[in-house]
C-alpha positions as CSV (number, residue, x, y, z in Angstrom):
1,X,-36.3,22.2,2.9
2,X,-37.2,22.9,-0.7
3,X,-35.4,21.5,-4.0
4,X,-32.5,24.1,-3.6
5,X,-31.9,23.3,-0.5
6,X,-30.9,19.9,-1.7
7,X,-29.1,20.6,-4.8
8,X,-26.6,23.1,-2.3
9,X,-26.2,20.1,-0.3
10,X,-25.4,18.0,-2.6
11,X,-23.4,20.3,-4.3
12,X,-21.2,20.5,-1.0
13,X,-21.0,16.9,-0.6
14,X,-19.9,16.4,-4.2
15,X,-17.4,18.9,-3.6
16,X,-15.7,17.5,-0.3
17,X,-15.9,13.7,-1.7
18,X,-13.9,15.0,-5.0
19,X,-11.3,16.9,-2.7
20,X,-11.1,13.8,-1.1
21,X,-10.1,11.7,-3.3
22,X,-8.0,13.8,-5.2
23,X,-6.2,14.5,-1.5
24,X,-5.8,10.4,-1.9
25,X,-4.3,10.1,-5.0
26,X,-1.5,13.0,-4.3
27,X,-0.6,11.8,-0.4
28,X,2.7,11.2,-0.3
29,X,1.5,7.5,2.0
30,X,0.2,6.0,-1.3
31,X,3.1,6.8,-3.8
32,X,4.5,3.5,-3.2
33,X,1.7,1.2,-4.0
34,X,0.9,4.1,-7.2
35,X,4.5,3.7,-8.4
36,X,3.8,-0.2,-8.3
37,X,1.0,-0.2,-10.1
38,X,2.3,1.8,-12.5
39,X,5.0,-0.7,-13.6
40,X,2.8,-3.8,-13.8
41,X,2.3,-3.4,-17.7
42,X,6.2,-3.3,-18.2
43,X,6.9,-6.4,-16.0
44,X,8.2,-9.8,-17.6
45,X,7.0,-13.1,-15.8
C-alpha cells in the first residue's frame, strides 16, 4: 500500500463521516431536541 493508497482511503472515510453527520443534523428524529436548542438564547428565567 503506497501513499495514494492512503490518501484514497482517507479520502473515502472523510467522505462517509461528513455524510454522516450531515444525515444527523437533517433526520427528522432529532428536530425536537434542535428546535430546543435553538430557543434557549430567547428563554427568560
Amino acid at each position: 500500500m503506497d501513499i495514494n493508497d492512503m490518501r484514497s482511503v482517507v479520502t473515502v472515510v472523510s467522505l462517509l463521516t461528513f455524510v454522516g453527520i450531515v444525515a444527523w443534523a437533517w433526520s427528522k428524529r432529532n428536530k425536537s431536541s434542535f428546535d430546543e436548542a435553538a430557543q434557549l438564547p430567547f428563554r427568560d428565567e
